[in-house]
N, CA, C and O atoms as a GROMACS GRO file, in nm:
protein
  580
    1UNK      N    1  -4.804   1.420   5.343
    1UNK     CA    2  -4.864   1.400   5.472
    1UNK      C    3  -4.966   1.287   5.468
    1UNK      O    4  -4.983   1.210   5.563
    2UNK      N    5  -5.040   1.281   5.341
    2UNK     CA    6  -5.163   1.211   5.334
    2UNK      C    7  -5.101   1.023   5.309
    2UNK      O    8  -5.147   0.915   5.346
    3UNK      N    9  -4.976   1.063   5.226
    3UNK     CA   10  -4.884   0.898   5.240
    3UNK      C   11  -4.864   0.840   5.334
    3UNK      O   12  -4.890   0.721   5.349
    4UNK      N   13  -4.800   0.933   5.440
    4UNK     CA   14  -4.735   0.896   5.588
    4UNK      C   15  -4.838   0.808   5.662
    4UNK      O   16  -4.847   0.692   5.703
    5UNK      N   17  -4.925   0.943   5.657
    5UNK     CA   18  -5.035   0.886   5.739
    5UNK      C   19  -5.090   0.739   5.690
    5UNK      O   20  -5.097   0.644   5.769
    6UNK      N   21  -5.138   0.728   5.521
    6UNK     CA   22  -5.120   0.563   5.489
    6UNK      C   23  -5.034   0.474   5.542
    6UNK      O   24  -5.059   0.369   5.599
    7UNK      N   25  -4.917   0.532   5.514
    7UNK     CA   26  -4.802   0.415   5.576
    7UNK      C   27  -4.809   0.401   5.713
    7UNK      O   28  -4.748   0.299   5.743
    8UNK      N   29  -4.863   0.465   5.824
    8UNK     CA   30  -4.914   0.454   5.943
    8UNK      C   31  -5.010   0.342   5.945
    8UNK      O   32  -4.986   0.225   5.975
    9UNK      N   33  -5.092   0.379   5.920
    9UNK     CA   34  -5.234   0.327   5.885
    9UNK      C   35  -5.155   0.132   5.851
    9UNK      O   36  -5.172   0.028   5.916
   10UNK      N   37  -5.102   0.150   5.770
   10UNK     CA   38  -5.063   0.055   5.671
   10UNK      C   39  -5.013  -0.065   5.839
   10UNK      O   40  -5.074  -0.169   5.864
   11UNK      N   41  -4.900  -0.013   5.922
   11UNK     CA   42  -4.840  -0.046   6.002
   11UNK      C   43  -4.909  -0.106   6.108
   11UNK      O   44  -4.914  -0.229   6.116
   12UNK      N   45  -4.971  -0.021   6.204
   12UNK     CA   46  -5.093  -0.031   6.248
   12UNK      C   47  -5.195  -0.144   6.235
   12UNK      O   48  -5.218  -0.212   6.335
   13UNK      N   49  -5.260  -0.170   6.121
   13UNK     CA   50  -5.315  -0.268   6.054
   13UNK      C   51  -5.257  -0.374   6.034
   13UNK      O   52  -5.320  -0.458   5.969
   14UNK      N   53  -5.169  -0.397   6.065
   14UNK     CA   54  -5.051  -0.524   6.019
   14UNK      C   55  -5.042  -0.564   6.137
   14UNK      O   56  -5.062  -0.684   6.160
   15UNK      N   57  -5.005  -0.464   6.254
   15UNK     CA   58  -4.986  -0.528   6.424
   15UNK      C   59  -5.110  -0.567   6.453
   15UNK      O   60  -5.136  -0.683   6.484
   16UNK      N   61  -5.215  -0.451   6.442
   16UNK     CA   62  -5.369  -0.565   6.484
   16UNK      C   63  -5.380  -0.715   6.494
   16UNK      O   64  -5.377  -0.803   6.580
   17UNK      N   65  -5.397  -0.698   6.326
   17UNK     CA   66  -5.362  -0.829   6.276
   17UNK      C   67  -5.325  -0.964   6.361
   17UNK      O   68  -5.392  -1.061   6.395
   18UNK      N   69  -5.129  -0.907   6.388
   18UNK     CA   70  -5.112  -0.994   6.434
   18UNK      C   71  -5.120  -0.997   6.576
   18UNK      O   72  -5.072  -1.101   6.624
   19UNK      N   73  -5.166  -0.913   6.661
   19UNK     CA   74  -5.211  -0.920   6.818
   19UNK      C   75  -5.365  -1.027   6.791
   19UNK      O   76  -5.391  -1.141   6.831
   20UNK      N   77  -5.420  -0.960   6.733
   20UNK     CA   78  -5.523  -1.072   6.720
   20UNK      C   79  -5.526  -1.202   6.718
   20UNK      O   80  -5.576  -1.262   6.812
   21UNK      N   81  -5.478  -1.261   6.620
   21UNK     CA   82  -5.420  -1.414   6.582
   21UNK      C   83  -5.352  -1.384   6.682
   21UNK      O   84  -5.453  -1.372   6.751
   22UNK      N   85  -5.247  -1.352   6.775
   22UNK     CA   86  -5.219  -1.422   6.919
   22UNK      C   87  -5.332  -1.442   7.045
   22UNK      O   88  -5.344  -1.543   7.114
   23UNK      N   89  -5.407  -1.324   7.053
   23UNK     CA   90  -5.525  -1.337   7.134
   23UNK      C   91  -5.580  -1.444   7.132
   23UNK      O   92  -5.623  -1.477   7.243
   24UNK      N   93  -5.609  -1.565   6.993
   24UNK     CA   94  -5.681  -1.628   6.937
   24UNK      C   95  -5.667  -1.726   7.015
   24UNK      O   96  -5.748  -1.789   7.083
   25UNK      N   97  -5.492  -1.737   6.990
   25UNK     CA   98  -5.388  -1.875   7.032
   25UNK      C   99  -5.456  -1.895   7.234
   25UNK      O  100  -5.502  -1.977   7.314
   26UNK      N  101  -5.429  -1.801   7.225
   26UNK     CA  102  -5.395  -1.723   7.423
   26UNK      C  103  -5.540  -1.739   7.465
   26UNK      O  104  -5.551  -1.749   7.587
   27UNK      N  105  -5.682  -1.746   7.380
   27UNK     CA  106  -5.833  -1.777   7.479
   27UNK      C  107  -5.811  -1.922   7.399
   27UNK      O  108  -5.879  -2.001   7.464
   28UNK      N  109  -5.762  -1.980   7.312
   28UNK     CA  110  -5.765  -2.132   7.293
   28UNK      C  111  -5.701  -2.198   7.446
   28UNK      O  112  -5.768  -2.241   7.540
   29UNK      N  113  -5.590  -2.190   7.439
   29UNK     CA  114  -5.517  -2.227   7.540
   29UNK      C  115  -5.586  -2.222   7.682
   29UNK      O  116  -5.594  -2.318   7.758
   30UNK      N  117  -5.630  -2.109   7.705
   30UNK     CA  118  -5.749  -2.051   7.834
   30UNK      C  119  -5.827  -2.145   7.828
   30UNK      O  120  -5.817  -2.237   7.909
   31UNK      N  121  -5.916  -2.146   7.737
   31UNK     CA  122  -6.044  -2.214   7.726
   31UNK      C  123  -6.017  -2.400   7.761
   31UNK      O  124  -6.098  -2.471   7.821
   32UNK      N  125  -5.881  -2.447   7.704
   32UNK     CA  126  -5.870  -2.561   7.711
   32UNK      C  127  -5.860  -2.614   7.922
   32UNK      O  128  -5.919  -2.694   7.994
   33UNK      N  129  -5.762  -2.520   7.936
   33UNK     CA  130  -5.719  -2.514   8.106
   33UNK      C  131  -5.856  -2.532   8.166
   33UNK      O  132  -5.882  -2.630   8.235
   34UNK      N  133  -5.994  -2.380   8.123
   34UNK     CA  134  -6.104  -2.390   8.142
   34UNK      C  135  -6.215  -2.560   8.196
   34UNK      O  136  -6.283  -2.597   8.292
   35UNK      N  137  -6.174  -2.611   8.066
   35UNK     CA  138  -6.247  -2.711   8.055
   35UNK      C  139  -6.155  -2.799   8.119
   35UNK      O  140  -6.241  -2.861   8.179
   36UNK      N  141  -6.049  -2.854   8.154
   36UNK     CA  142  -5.981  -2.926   8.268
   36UNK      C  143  -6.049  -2.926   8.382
   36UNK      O  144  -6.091  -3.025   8.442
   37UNK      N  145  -6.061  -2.776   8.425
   37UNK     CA  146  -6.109  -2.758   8.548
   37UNK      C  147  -6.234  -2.772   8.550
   37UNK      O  148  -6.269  -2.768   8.668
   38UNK      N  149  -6.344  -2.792   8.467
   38UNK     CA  150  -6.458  -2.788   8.475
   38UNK      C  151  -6.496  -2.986   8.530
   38UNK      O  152  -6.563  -3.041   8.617
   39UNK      N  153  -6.427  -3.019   8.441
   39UNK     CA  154  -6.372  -3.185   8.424
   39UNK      C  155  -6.375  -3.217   8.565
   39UNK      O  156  -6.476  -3.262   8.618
   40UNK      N  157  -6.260  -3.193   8.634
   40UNK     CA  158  -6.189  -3.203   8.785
   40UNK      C  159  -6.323  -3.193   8.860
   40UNK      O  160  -6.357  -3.284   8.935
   41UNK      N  161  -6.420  -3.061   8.838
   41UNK     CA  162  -6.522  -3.038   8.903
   41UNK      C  163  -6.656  -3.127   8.909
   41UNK      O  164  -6.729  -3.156   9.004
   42UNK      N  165  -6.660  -3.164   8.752
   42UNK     CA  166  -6.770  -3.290   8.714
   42UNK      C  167  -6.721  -3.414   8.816
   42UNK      O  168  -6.800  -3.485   8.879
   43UNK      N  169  -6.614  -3.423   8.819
   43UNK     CA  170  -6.574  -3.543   8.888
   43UNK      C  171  -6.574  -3.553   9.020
   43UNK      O  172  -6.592  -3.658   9.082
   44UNK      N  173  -6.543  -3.394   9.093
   44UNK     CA  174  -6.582  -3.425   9.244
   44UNK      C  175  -6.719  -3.430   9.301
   44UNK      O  176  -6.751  -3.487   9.405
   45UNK      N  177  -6.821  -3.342   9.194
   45UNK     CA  178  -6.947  -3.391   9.234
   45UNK      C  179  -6.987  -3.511   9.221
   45UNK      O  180  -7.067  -3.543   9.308
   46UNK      N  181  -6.954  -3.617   9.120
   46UNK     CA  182  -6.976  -3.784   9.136
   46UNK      C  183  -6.965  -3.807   9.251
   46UNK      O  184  -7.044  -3.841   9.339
   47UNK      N  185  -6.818  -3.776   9.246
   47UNK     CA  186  -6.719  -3.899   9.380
   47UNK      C  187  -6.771  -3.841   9.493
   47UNK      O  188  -6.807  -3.926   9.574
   48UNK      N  189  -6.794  -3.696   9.537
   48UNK     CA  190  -6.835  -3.669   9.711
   48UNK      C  191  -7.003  -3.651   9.720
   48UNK      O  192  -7.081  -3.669   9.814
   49UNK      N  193  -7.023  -3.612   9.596
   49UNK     CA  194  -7.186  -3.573   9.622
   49UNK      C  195  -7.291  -3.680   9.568
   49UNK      O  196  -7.389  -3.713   9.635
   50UNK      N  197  -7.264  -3.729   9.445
   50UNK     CA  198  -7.306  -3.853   9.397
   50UNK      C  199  -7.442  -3.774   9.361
   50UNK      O  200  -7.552  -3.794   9.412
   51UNK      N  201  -7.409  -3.669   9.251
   51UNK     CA  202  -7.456  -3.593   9.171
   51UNK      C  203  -7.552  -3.616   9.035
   51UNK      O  204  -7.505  -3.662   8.931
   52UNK      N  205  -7.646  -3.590   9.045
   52UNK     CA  206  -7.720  -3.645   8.951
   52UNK      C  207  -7.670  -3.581   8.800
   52UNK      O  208  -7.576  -3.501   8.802
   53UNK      N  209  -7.729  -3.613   8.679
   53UNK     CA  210  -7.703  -3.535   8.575
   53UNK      C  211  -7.737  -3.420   8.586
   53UNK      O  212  -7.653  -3.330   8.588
   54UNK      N  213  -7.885  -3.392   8.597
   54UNK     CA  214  -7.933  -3.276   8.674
   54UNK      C  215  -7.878  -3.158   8.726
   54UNK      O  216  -7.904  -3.048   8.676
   55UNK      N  217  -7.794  -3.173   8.833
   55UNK     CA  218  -7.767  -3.129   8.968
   55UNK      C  219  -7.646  -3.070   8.923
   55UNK      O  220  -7.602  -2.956   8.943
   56UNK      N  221  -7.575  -3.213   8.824
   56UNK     CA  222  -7.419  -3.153   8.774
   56UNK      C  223  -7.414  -3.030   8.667
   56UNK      O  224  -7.326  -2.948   8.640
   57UNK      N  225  -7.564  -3.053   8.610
   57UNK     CA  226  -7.543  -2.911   8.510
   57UNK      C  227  -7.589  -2.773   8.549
   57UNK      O  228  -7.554  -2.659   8.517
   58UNK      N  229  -7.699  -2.833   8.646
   58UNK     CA  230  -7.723  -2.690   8.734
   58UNK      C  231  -7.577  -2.614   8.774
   58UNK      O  232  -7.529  -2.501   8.762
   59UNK      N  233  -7.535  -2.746   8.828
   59UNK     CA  234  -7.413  -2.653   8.904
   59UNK      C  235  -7.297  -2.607   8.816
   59UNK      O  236  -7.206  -2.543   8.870
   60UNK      N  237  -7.293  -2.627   8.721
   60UNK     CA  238  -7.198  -2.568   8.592
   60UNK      C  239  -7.260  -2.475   8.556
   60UNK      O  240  -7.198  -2.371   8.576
   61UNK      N  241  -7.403  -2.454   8.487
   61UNK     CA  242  -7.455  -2.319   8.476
   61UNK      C  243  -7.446  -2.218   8.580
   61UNK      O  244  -7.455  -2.104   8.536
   62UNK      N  245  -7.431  -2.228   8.715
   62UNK     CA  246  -7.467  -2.140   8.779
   62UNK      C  247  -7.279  -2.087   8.840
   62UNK      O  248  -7.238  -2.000   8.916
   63UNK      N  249  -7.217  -2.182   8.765
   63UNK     CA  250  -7.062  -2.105   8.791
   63UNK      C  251  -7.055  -2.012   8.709
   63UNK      O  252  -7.116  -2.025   8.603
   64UNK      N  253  -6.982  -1.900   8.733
   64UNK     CA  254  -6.962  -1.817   8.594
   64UNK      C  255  -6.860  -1.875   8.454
   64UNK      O  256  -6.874  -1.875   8.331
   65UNK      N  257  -6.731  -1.930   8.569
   65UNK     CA  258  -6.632  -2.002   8.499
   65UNK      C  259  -6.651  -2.073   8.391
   65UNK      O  260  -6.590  -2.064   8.285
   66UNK      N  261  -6.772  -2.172   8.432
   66UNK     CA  262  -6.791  -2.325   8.338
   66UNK      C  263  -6.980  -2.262   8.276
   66UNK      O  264  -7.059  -2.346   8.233
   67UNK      N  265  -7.008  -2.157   8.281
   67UNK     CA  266  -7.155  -2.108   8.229
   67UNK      C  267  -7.167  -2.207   8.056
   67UNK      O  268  -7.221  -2.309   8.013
   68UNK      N  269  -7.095  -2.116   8.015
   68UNK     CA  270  -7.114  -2.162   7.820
   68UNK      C  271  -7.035  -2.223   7.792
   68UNK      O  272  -7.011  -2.230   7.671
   69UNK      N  273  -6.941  -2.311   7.901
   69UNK     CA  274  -6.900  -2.465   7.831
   69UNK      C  275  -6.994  -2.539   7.876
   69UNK      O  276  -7.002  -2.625   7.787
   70UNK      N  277  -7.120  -2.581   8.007
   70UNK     CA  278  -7.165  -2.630   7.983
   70UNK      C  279  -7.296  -2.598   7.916
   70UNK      O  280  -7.400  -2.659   7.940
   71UNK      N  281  -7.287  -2.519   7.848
   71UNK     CA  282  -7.439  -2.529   7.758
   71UNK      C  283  -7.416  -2.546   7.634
   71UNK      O  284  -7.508  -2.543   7.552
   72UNK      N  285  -7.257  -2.572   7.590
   72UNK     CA  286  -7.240  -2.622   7.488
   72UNK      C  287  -7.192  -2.517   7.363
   72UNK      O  288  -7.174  -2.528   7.242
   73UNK      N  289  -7.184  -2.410   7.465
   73UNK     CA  290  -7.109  -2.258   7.364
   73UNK      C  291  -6.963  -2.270   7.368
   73UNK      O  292  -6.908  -2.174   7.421
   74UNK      N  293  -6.898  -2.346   7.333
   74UNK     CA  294  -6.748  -2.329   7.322
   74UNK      C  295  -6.627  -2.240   7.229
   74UNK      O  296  -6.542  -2.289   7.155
   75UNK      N  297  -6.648  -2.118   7.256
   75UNK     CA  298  -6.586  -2.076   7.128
   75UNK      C  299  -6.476  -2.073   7.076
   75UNK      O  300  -6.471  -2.030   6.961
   76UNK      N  301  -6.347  -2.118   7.142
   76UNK     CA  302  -6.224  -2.122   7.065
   76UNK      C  303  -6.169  -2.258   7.114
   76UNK      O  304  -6.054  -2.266   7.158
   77UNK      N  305  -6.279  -2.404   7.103
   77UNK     CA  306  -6.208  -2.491   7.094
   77UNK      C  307  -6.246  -2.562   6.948
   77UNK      O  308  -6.351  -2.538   6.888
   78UNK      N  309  -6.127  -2.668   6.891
   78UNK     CA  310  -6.158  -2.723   6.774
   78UNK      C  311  -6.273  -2.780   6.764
   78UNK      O  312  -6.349  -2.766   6.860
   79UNK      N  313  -6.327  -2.878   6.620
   79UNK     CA  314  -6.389  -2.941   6.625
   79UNK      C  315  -6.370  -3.047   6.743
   79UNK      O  316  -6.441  -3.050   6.843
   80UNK      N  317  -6.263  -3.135   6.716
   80UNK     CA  318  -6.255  -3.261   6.731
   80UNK      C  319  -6.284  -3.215   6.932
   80UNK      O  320  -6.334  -3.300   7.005
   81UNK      N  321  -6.245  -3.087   6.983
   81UNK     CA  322  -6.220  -3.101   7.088
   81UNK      C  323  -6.366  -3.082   7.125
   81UNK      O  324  -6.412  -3.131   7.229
   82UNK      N  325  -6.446  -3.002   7.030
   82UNK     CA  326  -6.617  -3.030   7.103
   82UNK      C  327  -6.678  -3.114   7.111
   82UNK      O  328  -6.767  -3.134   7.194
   83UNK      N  329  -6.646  -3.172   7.036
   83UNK     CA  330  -6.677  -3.347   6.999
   83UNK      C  331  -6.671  -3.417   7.111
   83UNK      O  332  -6.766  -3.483   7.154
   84UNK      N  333  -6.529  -3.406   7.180
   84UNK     CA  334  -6.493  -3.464   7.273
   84UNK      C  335  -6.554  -3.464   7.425
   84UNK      O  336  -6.571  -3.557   7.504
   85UNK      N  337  -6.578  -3.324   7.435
   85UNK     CA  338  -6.663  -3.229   7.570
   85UNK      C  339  -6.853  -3.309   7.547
   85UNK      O  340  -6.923  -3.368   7.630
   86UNK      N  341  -6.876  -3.282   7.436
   86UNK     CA  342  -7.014  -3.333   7.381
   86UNK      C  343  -6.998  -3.459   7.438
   86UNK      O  344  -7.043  -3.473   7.552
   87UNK      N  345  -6.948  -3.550   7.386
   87UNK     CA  346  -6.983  -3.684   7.414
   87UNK      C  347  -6.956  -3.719   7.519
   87UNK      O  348  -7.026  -3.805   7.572
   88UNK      N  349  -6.818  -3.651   7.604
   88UNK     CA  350  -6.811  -3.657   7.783
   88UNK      C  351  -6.977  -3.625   7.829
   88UNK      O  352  -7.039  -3.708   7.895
   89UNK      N  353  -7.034  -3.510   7.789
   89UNK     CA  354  -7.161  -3.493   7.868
   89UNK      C  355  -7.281  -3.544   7.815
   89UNK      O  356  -7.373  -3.558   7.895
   90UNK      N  357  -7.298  -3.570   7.712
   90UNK     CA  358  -7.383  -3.719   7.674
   90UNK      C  359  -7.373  -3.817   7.723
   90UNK      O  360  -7.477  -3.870   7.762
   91UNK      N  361  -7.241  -3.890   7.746
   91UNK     CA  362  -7.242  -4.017   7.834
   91UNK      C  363  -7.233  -3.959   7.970
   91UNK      O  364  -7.136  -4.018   8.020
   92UNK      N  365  -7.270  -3.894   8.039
   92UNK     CA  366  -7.330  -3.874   8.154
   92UNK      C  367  -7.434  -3.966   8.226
   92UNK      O  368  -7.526  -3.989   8.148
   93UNK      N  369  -7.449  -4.017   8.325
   93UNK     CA  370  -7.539  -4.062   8.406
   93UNK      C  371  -7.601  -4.190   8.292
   93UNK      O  372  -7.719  -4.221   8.307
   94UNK      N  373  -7.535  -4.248   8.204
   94UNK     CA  374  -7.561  -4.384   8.194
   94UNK      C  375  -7.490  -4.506   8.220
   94UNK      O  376  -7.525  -4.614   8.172
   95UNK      N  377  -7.364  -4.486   8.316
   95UNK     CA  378  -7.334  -4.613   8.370
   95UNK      C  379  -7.349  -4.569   8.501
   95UNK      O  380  -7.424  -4.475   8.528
   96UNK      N  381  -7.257  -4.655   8.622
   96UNK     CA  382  -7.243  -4.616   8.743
   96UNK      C  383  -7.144  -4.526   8.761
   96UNK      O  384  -7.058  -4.522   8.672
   97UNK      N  385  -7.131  -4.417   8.897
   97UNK     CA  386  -7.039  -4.368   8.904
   97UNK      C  387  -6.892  -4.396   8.867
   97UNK      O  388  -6.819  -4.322   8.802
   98UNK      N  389  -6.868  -4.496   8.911
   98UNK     CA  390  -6.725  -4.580   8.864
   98UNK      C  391  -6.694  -4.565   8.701
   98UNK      O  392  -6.587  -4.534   8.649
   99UNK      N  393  -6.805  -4.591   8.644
   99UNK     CA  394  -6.770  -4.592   8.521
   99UNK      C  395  -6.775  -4.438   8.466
   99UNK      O  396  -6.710  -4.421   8.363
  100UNK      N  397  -6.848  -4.315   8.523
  100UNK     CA  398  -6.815  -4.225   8.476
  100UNK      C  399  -6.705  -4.121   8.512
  100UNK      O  400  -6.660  -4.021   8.455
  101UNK      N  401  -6.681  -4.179   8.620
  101UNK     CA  402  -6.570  -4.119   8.685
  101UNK      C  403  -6.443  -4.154   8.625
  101UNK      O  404  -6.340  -4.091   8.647
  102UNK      N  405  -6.452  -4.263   8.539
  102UNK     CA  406  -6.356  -4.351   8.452
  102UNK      C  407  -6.332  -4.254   8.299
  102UNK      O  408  -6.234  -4.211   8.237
  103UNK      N  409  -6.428  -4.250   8.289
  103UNK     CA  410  -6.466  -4.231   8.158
  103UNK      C  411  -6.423  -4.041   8.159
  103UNK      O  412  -6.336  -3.992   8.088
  104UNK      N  413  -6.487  -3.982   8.232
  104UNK     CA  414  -6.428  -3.848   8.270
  104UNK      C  415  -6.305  -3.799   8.316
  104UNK      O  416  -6.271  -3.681   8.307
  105UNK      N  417  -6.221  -3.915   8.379
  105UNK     CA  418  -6.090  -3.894   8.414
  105UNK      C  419  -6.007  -3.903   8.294
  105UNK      O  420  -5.913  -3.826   8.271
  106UNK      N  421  -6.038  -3.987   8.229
  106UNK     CA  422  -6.005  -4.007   8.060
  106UNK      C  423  -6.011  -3.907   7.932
  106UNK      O  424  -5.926  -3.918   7.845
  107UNK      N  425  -6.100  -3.822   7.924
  107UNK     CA  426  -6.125  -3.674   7.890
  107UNK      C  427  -6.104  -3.587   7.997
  107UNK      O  428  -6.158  -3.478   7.975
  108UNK      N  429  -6.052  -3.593   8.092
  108UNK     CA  430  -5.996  -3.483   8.162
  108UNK      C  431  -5.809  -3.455   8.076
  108UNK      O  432  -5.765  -3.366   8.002
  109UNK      N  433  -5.739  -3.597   8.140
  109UNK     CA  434  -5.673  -3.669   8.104
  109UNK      C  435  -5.625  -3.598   7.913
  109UNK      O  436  -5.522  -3.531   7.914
  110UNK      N  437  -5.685  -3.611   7.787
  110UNK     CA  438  -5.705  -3.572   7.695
  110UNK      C  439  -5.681  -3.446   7.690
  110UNK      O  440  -5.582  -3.395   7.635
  111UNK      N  441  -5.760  -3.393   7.740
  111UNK     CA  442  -5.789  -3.219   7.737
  111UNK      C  443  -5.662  -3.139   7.807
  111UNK      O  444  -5.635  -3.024   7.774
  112UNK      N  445  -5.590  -3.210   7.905
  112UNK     CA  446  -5.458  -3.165   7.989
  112UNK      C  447  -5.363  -3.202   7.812
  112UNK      O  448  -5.285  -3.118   7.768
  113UNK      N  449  -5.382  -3.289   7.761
  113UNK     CA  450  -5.284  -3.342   7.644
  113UNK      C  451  -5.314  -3.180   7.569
  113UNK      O  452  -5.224  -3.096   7.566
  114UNK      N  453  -5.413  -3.159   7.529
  114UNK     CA  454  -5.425  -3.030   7.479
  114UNK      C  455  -5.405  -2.963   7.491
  114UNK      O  456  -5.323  -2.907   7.418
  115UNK      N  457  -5.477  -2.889   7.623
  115UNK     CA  458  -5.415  -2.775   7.686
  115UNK      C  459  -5.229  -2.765   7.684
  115UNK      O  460  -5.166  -2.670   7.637
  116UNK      N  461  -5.175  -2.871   7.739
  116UNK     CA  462  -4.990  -2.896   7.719
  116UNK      C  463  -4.942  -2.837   7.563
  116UNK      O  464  -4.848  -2.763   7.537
  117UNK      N  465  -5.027  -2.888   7.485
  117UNK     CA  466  -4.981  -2.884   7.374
  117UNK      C  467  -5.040  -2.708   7.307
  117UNK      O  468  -4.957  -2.625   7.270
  118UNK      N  469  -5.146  -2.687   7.304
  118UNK     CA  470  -5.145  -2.540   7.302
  118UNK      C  471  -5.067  -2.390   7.385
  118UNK      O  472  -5.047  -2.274   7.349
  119UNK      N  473  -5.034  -2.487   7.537
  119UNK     CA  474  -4.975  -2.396   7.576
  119UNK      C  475  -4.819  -2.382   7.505
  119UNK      O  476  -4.774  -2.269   7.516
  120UNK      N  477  -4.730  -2.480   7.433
  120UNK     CA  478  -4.644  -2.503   7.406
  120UNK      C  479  -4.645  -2.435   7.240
  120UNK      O  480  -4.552  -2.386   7.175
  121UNK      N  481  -4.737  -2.447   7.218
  121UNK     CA  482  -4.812  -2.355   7.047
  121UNK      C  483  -4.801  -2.232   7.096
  121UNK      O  484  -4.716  -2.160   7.043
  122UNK      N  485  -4.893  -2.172   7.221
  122UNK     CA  486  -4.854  -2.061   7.264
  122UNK      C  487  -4.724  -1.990   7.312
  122UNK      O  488  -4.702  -1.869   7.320
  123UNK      N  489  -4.664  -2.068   7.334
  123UNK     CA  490  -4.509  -1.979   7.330
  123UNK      C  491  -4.426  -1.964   7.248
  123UNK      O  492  -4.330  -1.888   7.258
  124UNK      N  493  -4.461  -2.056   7.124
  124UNK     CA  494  -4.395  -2.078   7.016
  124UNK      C  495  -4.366  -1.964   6.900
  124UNK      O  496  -4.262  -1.922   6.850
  125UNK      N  497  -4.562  -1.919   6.872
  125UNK     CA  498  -4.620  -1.899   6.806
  125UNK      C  499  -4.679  -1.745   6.850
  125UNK      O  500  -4.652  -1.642   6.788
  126UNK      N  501  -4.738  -1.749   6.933
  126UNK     CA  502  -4.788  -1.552   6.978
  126UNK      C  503  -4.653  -1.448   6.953
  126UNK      O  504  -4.661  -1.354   6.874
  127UNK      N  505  -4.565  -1.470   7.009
  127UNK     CA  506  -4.491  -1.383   6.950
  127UNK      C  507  -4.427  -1.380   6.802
  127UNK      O  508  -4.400  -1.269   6.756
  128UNK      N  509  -4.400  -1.502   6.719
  128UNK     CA  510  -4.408  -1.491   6.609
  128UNK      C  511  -4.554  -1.381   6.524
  128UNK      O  512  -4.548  -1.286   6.446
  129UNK      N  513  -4.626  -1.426   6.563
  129UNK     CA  514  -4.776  -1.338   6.479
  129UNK      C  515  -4.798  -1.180   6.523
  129UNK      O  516  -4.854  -1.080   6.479
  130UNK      N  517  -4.720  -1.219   6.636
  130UNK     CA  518  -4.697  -1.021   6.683
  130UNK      C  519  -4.617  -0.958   6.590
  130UNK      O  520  -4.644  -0.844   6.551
  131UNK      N  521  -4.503  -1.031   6.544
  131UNK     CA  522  -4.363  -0.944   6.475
  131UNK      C  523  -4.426  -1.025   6.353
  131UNK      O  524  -4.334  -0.977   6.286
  132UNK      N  525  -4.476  -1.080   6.287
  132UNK     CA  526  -4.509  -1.077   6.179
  132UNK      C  527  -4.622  -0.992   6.085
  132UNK      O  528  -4.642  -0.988   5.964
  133UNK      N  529  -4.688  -0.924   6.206
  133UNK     CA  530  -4.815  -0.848   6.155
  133UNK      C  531  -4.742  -0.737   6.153
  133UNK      O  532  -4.748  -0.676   6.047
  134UNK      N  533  -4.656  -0.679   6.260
  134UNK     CA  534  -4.579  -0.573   6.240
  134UNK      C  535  -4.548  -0.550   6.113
  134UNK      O  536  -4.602  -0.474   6.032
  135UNK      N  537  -4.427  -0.646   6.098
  135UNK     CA  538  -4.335  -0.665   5.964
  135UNK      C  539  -4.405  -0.644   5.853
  135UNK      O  540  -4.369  -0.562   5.769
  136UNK      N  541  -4.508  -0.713   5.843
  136UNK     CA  542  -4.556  -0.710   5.735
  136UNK      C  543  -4.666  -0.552   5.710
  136UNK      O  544  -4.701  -0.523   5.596
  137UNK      N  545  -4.699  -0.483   5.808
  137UNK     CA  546  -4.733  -0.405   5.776
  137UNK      C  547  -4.631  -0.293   5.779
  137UNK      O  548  -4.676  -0.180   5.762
  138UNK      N  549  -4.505  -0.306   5.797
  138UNK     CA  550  -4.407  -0.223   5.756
  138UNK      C  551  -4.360  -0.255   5.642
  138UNK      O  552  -4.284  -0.175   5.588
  139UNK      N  553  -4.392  -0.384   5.573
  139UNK     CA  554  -4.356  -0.386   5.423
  139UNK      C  555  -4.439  -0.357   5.333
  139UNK      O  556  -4.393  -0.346   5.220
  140UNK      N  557  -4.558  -0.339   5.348
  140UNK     CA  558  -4.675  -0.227   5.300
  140UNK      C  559  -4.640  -0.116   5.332
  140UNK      O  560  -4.700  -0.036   5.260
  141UNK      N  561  -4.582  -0.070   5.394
  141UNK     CA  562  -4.597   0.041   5.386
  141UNK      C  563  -4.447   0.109   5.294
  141UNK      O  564  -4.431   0.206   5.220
  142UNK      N  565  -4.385   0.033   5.328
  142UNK     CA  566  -4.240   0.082   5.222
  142UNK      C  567  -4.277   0.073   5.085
  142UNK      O  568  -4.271   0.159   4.997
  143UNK      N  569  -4.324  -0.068   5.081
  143UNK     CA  570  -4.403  -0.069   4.937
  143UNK      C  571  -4.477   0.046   4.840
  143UNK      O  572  -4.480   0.070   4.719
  144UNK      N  573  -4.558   0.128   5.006
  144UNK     CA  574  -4.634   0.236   4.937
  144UNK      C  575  -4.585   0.334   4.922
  144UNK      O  576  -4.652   0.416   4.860
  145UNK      N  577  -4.432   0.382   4.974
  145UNK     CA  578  -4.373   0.482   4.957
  145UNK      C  579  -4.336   0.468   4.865
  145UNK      O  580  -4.267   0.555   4.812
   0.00000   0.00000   0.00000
């Protein structure tokens, strides 16, 4: 009884696993879409409101959506992609609109390349890590029988 229940256990632990590592894939992918739209948003306050730096981060903090991307909490994007968000909002409000509206359509632009490409990881890949955590915790567990 006390095996079974291991080899349960064993099984169990193996799907976690791999539901997890898909979850991972699935708020990457989210988070990237996230920051598109946050992008789109930086950009209509330039172009209709002619938004100060100020004004533009107020108004990102006070969305719920875009809260802790813009304060710089990003948690399931890469390096290279914070890098990328960072230096979009560093070069903020030092050229003219034109030029940041340039410059932001360009890392919008980027981040859609990402997002495409994670969502395409995501279909690839989440269900692989589902049936692999399974599997593998059904081969622990045969093992342990």
């Amino acid at each position: 009884m006390l095996r079974l229940l291991g080899c349960l256990m064993m099984i169990v632990t193996g799907s976690l696993c791999g539901i997890t590592k898909s979850k991972a894939i699935r708020a990457h992918t989210a988070e990237l879409k996230t920051v598109c739209s946050m992008l789109r948003e930086v950009s209509e306050l330039i172009r209709y409101k002619r938004s100060t730096t100020d004004e533009i981060l107020a108004s990102l903090s006070a969305d719920s959506r875009f809260g802790s991307l813009a304060a710089g909490r990003a948690e399931h994007l890469s390096c290279d992609e914070k890098a990328l968000l960072c230096g979009i909002f560093s070069k903020l409000g030092t050229t003219d609109a034109e030029g940041q509206l340039s410059m932001i359509e360009h890392g919008a632009s980027r981040f859609a390349e990402y997002a495409e490409d994670a969502a395409t990881e995501q279909k690839s890949r989440c269900r692989l890590y589902e049936v692999l955590g399974f599997m593998g915790g059904a081969f622990a567990a045969v093992l342990f029988i």
